[in-house]
PyMOL commands that place a pseudoatom at each C-alpha (Angstrom):
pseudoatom trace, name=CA, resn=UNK, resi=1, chain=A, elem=C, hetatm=0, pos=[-71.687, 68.449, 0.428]
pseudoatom trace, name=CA, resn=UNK, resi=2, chain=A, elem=C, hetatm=0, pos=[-70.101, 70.096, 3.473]
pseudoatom trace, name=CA, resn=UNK, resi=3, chain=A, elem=C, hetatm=0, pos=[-70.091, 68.987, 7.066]
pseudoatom trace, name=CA, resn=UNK, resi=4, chain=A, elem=C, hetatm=0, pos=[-69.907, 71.292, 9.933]
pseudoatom trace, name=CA, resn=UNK, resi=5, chain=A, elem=C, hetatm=0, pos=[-67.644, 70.136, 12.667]
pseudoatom trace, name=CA, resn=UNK, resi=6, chain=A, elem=C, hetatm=0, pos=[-67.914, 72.156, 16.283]
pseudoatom trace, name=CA, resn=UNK, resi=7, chain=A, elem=C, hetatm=0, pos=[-65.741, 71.243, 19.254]
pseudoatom trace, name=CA, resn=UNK, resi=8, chain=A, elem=C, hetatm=0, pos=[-67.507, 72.277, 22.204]
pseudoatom trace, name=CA, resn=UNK, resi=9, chain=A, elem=C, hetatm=0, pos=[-65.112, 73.199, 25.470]
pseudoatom trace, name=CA, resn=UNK, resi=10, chain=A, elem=C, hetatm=0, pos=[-66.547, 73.664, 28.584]
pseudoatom trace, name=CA, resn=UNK, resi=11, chain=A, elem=C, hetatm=0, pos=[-64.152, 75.558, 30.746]
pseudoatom trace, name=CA, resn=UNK, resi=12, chain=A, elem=C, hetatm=0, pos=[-64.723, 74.755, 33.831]
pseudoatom trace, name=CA, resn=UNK, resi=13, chain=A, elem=C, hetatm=0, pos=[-62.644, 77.462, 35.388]
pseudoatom trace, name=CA, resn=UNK, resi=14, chain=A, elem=C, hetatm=0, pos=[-60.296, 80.684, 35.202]
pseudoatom trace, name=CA, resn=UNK, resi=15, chain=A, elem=C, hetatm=0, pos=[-57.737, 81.540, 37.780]
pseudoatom trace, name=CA, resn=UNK, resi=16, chain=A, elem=C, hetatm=0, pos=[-55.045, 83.902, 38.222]
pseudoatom trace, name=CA, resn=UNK, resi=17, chain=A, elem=C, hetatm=0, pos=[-51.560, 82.906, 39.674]
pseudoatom trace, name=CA, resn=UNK, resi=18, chain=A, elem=C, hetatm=0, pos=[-49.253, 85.625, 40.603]
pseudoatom trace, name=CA, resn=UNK, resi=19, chain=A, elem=C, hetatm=0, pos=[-45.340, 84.546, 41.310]
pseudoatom trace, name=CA, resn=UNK, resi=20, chain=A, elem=C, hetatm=0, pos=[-41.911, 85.881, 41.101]
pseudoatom trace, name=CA, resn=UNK, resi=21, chain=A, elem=C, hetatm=0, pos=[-38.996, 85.775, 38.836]
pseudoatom trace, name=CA, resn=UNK, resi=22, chain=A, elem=C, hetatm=0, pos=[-36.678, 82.933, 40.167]
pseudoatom trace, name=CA, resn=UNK, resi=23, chain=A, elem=C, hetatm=0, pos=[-39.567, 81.537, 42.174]
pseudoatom trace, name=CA, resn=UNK, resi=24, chain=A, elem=C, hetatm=0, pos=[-41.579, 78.867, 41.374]
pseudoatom trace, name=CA, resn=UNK, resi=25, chain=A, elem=C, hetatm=0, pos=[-45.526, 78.528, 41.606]
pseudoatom trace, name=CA, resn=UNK, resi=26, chain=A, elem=C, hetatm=0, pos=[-48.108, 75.595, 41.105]
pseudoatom trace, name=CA, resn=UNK, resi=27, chain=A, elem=C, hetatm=0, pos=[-50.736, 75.972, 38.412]
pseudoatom trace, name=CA, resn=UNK, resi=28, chain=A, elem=C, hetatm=0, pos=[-54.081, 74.809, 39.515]
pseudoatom trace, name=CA, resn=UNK, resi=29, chain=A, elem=C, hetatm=0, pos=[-55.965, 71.920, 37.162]
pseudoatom trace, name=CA, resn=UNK, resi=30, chain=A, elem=C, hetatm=0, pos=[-58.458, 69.863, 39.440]
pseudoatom trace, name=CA, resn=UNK, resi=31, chain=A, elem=C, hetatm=0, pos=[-61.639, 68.138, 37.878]
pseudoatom trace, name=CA, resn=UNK, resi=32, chain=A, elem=C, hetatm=0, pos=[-62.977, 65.762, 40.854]
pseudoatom trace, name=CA, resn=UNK, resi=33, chain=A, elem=C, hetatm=0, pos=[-65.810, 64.954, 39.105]
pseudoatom trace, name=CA, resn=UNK, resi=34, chain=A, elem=C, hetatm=0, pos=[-64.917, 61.398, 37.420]
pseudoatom trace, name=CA, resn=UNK, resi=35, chain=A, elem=C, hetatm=0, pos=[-62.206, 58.971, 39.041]
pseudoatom trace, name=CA, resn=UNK, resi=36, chain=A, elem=C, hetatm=0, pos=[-59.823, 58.678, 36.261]
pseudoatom trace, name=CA, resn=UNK, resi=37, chain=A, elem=C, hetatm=0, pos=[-57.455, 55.456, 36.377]
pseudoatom trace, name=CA, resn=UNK, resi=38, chain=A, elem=C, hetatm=0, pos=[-55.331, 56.356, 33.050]
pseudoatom trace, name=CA, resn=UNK, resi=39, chain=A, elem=C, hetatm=0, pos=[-55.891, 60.198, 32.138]
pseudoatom trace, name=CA, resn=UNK, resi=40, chain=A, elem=C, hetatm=0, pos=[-55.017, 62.170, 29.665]
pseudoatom trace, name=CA, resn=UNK, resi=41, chain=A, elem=C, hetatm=0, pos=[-54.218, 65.651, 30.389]
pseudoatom trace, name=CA, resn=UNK, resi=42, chain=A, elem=C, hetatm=0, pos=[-52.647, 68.205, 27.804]
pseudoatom trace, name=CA, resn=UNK, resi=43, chain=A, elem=C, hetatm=0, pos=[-51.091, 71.254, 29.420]
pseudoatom trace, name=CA, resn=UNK, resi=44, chain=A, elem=C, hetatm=0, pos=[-50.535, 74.745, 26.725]
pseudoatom trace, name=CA, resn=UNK, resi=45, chain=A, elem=C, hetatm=0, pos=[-48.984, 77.722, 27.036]
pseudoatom trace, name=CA, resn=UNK, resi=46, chain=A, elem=C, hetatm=0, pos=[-50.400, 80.527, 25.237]
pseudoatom trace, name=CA, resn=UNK, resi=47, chain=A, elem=C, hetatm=0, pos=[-52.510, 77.667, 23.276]
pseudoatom trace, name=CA, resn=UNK, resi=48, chain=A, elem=C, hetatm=0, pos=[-49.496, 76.057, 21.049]
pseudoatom trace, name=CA, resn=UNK, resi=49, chain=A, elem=C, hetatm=0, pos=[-46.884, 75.740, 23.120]
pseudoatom trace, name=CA, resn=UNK, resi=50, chain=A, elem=C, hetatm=0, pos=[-46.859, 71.954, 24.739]
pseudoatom trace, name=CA, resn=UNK, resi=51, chain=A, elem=C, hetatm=0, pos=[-46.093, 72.624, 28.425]
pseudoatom trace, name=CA, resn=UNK, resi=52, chain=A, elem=C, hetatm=0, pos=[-46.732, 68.759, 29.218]
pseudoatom trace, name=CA, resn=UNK, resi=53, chain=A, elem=C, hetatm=0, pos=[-48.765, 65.763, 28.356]
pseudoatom trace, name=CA, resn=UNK, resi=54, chain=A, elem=C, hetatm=0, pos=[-49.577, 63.100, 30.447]
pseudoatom trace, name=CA, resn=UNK, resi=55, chain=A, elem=C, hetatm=0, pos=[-51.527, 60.187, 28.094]
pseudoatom trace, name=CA, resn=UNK, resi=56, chain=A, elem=C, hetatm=0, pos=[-52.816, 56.982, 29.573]
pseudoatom trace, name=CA, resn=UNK, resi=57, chain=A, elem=C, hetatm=0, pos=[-51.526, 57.654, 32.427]
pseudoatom trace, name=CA, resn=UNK, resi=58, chain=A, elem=C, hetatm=0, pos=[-48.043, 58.610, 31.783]
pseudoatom trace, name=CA, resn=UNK, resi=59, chain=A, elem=C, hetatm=0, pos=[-46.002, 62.040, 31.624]
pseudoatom trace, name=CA, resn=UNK, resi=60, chain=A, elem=C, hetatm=0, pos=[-44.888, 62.228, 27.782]
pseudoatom trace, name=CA, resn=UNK, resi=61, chain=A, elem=C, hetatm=0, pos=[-42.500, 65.041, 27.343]
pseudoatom trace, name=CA, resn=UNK, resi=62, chain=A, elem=C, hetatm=0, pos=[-41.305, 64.184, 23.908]
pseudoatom trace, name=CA, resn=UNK, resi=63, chain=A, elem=C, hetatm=0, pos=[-42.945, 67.125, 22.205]
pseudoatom trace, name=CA, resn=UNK, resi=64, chain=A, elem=C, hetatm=0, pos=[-42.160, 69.459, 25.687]
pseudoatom trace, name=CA, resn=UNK, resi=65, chain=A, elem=C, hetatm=0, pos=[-41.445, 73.038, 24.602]
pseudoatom trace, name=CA, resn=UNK, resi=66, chain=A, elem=C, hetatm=0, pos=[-37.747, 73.878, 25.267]
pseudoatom trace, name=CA, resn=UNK, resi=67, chain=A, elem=C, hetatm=0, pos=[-38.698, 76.972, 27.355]
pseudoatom trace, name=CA, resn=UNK, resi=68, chain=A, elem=C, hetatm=0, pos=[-40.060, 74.320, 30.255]
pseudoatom trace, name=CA, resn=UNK, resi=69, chain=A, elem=C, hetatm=0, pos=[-37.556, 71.508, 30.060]
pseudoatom trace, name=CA, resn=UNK, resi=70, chain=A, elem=C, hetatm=0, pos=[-36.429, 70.700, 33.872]
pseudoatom trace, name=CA, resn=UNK, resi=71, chain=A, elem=C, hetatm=0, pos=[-39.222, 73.383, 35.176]
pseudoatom trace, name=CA, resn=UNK, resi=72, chain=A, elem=C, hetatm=0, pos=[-41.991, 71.772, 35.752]
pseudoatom trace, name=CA, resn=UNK, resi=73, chain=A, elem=C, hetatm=0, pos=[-42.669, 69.132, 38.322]
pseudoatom trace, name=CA, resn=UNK, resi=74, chain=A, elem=C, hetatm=0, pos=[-46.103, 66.795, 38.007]
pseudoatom trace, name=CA, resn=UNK, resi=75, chain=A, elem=C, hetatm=0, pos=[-47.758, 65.090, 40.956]
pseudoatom trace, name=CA, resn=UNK, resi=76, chain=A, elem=C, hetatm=0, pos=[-48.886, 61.491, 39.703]
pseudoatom trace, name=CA, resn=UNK, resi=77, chain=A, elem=C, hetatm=0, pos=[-50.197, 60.955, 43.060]
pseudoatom trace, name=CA, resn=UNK, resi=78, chain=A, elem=C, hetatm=0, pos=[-52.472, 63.345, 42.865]
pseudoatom trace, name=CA, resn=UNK, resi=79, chain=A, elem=C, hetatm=0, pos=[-54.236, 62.631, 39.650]
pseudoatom trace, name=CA, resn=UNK, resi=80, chain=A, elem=C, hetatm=0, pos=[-56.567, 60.073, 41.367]
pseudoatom trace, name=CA, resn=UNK, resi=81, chain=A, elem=C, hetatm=0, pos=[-58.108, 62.847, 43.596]
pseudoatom trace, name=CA, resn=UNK, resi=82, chain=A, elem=C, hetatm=0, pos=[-58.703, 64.527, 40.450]
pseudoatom trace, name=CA, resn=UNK, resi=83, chain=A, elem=C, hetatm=0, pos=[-55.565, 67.257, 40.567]
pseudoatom trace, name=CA, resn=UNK, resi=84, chain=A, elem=C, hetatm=0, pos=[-53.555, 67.816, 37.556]
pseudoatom trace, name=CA, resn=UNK, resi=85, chain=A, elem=C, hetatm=0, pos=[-51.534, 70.785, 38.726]
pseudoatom trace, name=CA, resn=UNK, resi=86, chain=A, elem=C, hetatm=0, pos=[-48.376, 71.066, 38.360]
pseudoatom trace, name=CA, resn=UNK, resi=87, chain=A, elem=C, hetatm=0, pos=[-45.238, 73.491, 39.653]
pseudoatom trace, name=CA, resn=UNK, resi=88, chain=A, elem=C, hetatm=0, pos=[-43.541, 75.438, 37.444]
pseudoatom trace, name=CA, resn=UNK, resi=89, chain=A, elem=C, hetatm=0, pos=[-40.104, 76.626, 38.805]
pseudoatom trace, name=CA, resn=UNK, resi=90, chain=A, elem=C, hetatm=0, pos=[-37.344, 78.799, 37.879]
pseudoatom trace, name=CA, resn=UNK, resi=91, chain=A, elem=C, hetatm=0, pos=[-40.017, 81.361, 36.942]
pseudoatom trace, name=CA, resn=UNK, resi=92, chain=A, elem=C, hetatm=0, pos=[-39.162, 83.979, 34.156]
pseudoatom trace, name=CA, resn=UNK, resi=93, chain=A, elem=C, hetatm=0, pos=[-40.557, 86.708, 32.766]
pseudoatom trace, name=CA, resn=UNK, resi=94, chain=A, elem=C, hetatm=0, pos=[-41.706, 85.708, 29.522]
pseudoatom trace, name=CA, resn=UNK, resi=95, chain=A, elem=C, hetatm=0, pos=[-43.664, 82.524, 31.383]
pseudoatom trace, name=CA, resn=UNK, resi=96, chain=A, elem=C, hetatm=0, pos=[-46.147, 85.313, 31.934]
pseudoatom trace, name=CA, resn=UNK, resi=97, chain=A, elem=C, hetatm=0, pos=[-49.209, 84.470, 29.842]
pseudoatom trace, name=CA, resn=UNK, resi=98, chain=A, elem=C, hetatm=0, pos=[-52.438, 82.213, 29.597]
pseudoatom trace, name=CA, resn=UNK, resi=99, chain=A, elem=C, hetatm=0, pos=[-51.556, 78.301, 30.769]
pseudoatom trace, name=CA, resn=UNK, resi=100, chain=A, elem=C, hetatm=0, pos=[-54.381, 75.792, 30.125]
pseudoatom trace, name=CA, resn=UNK, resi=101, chain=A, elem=C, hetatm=0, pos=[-55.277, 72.516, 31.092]
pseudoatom trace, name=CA, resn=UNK, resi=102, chain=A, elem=C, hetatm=0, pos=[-57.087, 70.229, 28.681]
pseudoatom trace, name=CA, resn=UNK, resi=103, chain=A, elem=C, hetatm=0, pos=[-59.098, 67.151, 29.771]
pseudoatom trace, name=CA, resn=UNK, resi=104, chain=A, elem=C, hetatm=0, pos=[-60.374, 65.614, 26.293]
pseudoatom trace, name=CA, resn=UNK, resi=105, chain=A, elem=C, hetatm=0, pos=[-62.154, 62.654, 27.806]
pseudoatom trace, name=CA, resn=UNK, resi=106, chain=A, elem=C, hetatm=0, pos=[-64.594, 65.611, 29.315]
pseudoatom trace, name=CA, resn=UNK, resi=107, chain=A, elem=C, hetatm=0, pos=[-64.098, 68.696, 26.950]
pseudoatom trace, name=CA, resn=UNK, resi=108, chain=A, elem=C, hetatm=0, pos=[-62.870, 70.275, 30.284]
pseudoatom trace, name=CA, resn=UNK, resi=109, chain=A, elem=C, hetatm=0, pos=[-60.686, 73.522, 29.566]
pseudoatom trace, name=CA, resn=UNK, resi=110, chain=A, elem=C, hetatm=0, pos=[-59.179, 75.211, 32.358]
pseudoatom trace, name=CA, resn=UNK, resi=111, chain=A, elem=C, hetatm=0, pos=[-57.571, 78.139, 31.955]
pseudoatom trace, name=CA, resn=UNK, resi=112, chain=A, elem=C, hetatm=0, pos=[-54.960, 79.967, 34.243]
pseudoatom trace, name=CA, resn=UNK, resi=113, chain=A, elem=C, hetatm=0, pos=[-53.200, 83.234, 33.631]
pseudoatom trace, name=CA, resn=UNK, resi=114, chain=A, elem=C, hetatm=0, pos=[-49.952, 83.797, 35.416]
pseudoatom trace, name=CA, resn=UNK, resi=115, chain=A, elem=C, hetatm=0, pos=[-48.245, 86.868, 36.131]
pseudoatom trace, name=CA, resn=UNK, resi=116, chain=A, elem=C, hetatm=0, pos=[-44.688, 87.026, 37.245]
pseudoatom trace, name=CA, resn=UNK, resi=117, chain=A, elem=C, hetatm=0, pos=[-43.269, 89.825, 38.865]
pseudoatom trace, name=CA, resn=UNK, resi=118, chain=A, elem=C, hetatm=0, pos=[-39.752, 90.863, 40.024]
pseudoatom trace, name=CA, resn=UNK, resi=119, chain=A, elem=C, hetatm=0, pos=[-39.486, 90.344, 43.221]
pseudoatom trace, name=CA, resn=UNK, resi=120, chain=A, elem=C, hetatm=0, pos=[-39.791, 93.214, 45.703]
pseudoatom trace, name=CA, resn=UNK, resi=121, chain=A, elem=C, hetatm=0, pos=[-36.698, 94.347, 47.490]
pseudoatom trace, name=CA, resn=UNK, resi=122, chain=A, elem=C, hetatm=0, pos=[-37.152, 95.283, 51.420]
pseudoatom trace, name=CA, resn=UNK, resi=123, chain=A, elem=C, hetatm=0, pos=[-35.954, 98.905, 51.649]
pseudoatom trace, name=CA, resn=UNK, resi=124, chain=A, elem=C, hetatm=0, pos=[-33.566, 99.301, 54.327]
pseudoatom trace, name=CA, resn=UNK, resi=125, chain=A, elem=C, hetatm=0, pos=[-33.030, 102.858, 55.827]
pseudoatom trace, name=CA, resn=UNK, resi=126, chain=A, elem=C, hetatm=0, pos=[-29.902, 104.276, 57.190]
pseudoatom trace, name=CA, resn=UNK, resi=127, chain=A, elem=C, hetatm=0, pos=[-28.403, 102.401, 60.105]
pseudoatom trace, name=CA, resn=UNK, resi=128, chain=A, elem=C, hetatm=0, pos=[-29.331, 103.892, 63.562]
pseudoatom trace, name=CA, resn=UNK, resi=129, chain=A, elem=C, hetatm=0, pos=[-27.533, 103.035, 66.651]
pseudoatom trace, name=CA, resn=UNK, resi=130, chain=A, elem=C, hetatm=0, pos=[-30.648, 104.473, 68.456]
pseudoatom trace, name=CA, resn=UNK, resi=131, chain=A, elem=C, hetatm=0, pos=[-32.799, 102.367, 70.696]
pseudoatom trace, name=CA, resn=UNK, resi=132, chain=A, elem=C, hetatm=0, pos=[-36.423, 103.898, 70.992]
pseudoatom trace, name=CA, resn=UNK, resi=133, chain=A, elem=C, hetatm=0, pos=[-40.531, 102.809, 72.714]
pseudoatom trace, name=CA, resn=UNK, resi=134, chain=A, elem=C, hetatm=0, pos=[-43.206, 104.212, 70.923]
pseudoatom trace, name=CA, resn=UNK, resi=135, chain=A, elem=C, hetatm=0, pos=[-40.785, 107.249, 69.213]
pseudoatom trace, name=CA, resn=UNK, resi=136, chain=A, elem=C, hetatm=0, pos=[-39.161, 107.999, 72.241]
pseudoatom trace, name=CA, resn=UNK, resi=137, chain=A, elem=C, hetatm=0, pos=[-35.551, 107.766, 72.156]
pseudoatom trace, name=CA, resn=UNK, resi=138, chain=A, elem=C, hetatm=0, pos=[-34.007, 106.118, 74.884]
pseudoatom trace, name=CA, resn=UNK, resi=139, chain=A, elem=C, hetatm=0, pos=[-30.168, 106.020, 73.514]
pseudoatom trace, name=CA, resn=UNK, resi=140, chain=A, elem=C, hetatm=0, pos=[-29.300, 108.578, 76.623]
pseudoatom trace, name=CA, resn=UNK, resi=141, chain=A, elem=C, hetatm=0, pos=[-30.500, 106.159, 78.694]
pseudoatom trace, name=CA, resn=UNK, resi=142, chain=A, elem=C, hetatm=0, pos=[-28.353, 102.910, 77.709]
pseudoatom trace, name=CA, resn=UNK, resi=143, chain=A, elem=C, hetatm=0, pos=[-25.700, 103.640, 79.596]
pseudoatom trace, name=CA, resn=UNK, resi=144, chain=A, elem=C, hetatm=0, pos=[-27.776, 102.695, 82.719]
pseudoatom trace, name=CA, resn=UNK, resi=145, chain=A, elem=C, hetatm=0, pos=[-28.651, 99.109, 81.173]
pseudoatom trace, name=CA, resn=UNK, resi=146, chain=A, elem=C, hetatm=0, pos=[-25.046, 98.799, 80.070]
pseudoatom trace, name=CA, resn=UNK, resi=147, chain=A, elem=C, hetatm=0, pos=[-23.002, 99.796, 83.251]
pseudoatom trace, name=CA, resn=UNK, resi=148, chain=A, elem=C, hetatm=0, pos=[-21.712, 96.859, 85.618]
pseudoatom trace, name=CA, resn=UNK, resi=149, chain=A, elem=C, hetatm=0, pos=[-22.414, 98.035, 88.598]
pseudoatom trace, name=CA, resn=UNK, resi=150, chain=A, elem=C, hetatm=0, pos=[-26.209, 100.799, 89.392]
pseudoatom trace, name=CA, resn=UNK, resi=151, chain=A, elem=C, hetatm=0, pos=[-25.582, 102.953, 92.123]
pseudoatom trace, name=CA, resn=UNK, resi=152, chain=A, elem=C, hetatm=0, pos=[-28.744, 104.103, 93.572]
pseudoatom trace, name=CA, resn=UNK, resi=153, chain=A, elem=C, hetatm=0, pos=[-29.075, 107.554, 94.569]
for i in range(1, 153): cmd.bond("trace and resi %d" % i, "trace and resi %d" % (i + 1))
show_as sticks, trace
zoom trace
């Protein structure tokens, strides 16, 4: 005789987190539903990939894939007001990907995909020595400001 075994996730949320390479960023995980006194929270990367545990209570990082050792930073404070998140730093580009945070005691999935981008350079024209209002160029006119003494005429 076979039994049928079905694990039923409610995911209570999706979210998208956008950061940059070298940056860091804090992935959301907040169930303020239940007071929780000793939680257990199982954060995945990509699904298999053990990003952090916290059980009973207490951050376990025995099992912590190598790619996030000394990255991520939990807030233990925060996990009576119901916020698991935590901050992932020294972002690279191959943390891009789906992160998700597992409650078991309340079959609560949450799911956040991150994105990390280069970081934007600013784009810095060529150097002008011109001073200029609304387009108007008023370099002719520095002399005046820069003299010692104004004659008036």
């Amino acid at each position: 005789m076979y039994q049928a075994h079905f694990l039923c996730f409610v995911v209570s949320s999706q979210e998208r987190v956008e950061g940059f390479t070298r940056g860091e960023v804090i992935l959301p995980c907040r169930y303020n539903v239940m007071p929780i006194k000793e939680v257990t929270i199982f954060w995945r990367y990509k699904d298999d990939r053990n990003v952090c545990n916290i059980v009973s209570g207490k951050a376990d990082l025995t099992d912590q894939d190598r790619q996030f050792r000394n990255r991520i930073r939990i807030f233990p404070e925060e996990w009576s007001n119901g916020n698991f998140s935590l901050l992932l730093t020294d972002l690279k580009d191959s943390d891009s990907g789906s992160y998700s945070c597992f409650i078991p005691t309340v079959n609560i999935l949450h799911q956040v995909e991150l994105s990390v981008q280069e970081k934007p350079t600013p784009k810095v024209g060529p150097k002008s020595s011109s001073v200029s209002i609304k387009g108007q160029n008023l370099s002719p006119f520095l002399f005046l400001l820069l003299s010692p003494t104004l004659h008036y005429l």
